[in-house]
N, C-alpha and C positions, 0 to 999 in steps of 0.2 A: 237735390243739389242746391246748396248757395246759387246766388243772381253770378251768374261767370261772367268774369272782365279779361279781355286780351289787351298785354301792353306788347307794345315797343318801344324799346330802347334804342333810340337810331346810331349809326354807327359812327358818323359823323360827333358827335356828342362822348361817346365813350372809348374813342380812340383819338392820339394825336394825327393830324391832316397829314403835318408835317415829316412825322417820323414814321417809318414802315413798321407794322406790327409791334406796334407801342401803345397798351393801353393806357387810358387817363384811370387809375387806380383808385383816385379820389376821389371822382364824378360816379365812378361805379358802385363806392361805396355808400356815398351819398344815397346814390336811387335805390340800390337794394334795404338804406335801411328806411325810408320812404315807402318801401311796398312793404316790408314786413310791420310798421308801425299801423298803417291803413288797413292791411289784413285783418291785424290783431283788434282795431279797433272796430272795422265795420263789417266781416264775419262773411267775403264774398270768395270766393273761388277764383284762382287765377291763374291760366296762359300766360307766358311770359316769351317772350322774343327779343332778340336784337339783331342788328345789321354789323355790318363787318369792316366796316369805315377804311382804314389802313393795311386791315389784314388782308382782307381775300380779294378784293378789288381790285390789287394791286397786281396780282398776278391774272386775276380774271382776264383783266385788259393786258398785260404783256404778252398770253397767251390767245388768247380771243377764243376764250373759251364758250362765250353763248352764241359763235356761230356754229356749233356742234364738233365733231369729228371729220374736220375740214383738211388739216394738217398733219406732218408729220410727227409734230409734238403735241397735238391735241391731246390724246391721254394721259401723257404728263402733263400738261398742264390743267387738264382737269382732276388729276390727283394733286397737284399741288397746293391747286385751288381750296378742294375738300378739303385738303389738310391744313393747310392755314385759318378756313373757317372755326374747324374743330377746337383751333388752338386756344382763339380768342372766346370760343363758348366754354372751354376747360379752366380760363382765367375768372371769368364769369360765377361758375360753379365754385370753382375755390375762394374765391370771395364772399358768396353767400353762405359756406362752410362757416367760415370766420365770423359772421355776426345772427349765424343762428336761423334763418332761412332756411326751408326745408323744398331745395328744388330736385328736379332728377330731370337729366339731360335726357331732348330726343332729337337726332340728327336725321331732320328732312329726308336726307337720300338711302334712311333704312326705311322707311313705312312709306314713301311715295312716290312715285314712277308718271315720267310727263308723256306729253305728246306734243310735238311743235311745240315746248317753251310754256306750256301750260300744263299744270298738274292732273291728271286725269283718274288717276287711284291711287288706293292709298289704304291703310290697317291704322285704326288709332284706336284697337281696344285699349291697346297700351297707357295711351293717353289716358282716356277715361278710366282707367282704373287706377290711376297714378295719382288724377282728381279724386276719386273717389276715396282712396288710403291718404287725405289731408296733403299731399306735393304740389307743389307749383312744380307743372311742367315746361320746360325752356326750350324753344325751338329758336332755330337762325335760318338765316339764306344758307343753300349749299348747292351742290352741282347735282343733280339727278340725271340717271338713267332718262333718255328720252327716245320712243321708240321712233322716232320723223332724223333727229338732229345728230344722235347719238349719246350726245349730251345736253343739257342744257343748264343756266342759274335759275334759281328759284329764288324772289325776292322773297325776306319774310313779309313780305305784303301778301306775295301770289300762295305759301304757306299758311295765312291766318287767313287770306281767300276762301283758301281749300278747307280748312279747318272750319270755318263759320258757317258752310256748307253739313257739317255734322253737328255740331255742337250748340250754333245759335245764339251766339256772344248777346247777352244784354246792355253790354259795353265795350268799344274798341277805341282804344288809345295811342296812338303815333306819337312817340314821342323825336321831337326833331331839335334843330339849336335855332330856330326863327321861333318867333311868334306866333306861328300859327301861318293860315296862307296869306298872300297879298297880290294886289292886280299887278304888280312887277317885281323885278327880284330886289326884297328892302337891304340887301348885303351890298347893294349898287346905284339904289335909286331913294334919297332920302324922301323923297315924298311917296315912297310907295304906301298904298293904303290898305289895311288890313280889313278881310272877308271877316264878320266875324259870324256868318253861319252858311252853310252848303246845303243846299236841299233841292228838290225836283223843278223848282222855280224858275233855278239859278244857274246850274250845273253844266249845261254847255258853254255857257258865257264863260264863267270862272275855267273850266279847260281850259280855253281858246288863251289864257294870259296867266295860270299859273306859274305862278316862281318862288322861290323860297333858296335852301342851300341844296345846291346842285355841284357837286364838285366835279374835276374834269374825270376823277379814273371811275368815277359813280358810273356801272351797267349796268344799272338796275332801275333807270329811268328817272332819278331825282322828283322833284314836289308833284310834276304832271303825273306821274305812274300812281305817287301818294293818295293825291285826291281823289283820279279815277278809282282806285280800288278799293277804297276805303267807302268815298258811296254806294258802289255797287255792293260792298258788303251787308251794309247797316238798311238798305235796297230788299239785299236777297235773304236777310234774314226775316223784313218783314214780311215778305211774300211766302217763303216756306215755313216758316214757323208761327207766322199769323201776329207776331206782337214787335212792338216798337225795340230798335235798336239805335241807341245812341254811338258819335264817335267824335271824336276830338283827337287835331293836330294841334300838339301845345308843344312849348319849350321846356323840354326834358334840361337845359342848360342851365337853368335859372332853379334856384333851390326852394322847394317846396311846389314847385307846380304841378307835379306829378302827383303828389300827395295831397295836393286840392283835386286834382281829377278824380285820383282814384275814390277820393272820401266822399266823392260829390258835392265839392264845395265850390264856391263862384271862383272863376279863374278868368285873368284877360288877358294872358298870356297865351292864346287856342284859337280856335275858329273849330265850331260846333258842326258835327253833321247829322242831318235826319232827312229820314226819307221824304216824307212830307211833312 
């Protein structure tokens, strides 16, 4: 295999805030032809994810859906959820139709099954074999079977988690509409100051004050959730696979950042994470 890289595409960035299940068409088209430029030029393997900004969050929170099978509309609204997800990964998919992109959709809640809100198993021959036949495989957040909750969301953070856990990303990518992280939220606080690297040094500090864009119907934990997971990833890949894993939270909003990351070019648009 190619050095494999997992992006995200945060949802926040490819959907409008304002408007319920309205993608930003533009910005989407923008990043997918960003990855397939970088692909084509520097020959690595890629995971592809995004978040659900408008779409499914929307109803997540109407319904309250990650307190499980609580309600009497909890299963609707855990299908609704699902299916709003789907919608904006099916827009996704037809947009990378159109400029040539060779992905194939895998929907979290058919290969993985939680426990208490965290993913606990899972089937990704699929995956790696989808890698293996030249596809970028696309995974999102969605609602899974949780054998504690009933149900539960899976951020595609707690997805590329799970996933890094098999596969051993040599690179993870957050793509967000900040800059990367800051010791307060720079959407609100003009002197906030930007991390620009996360490491074992550091890492409880920066928890204790992350912020970034945290929207209000966001359940999936905004920038803290981000950073926590993302170390632990780039953490757990050096630990069970024995070699170094890079990751970066950069601004997917701003054009070409994504395509500095992925090319491994200097970007100051991020904050770098390694384990040590």
């Amino acid at each position: 295999m190619e050095p494999l890289v997992f992006l995200k595409l945060g949802g926040g960035t490819i959907t409008y805030d304002s408007r319920e299940s309205t993608p930003r068409i533009d910005v989407i088209d923008r990043l997918l032809s960003e990855i397939k430029k970088a692909k084509e030029e520097h020959g690595f393997d890629l995971i592809l994810g995004h978040g659900s900004g408008s779409y499914a969050h929307v109803p997540a929170s109407k319904y309250k859906v990650n307190e499980g099978l609580k309600y009497e509309f909890s299963r609707m609204g855990a299908t609704v959820t699902c299916n709003t997800a789907k919608a904006l990964n099916t827009v996704i998919i037809e947009e990378a139709i159109k400029i040539g992109l060779d992905t194939y959709p895998f929907s979290p809640s058919s290969f993985a099954y939680a426990g208490n809100g965290r993913i606990i198993k899972g089937v990704t021959d699929g995956i790696r074999k989808s890698l293996e036949s030249g596809f970028t495989p696309v995974v999102y957040g969605d609602v899974l079977i949780d054998d504690v909750k009933g149900v539960t969301i899976a951020s595609t953070e707690e997805v590329f988690n799970f996933l890094s856990t098999e596969f051993g990303p040599d690179k993870i990518i957050i793509g967000a509409d900040v800059d990367g992280v800051f010791d307060s939220n720079p959407t609100q606080n003009a002197n906030a100051k930007k991390i620009d690297r996360v490491d074992n040094s550091n890492i409880d500090t920066i928890l204790k004050g992350a912020s970034g864009s945290n929207k209000s119907f966001d359940v999936t934990g905004g920038m803290h959730t981000k950073v926590e997971m993302l170390y632990n990833m780039v953490k757990g890949v050096n630990e069970k696979f024995g070699k170094p894993s890079i990751g970066y939270i950069g601004n997917a909003a701003k054009e070409g950042v994504i395509g500095k990351l992925l090319s491994g070019k200097p970007v100051n648009e991020c904050t770098e994470f390694s384990y040590r």
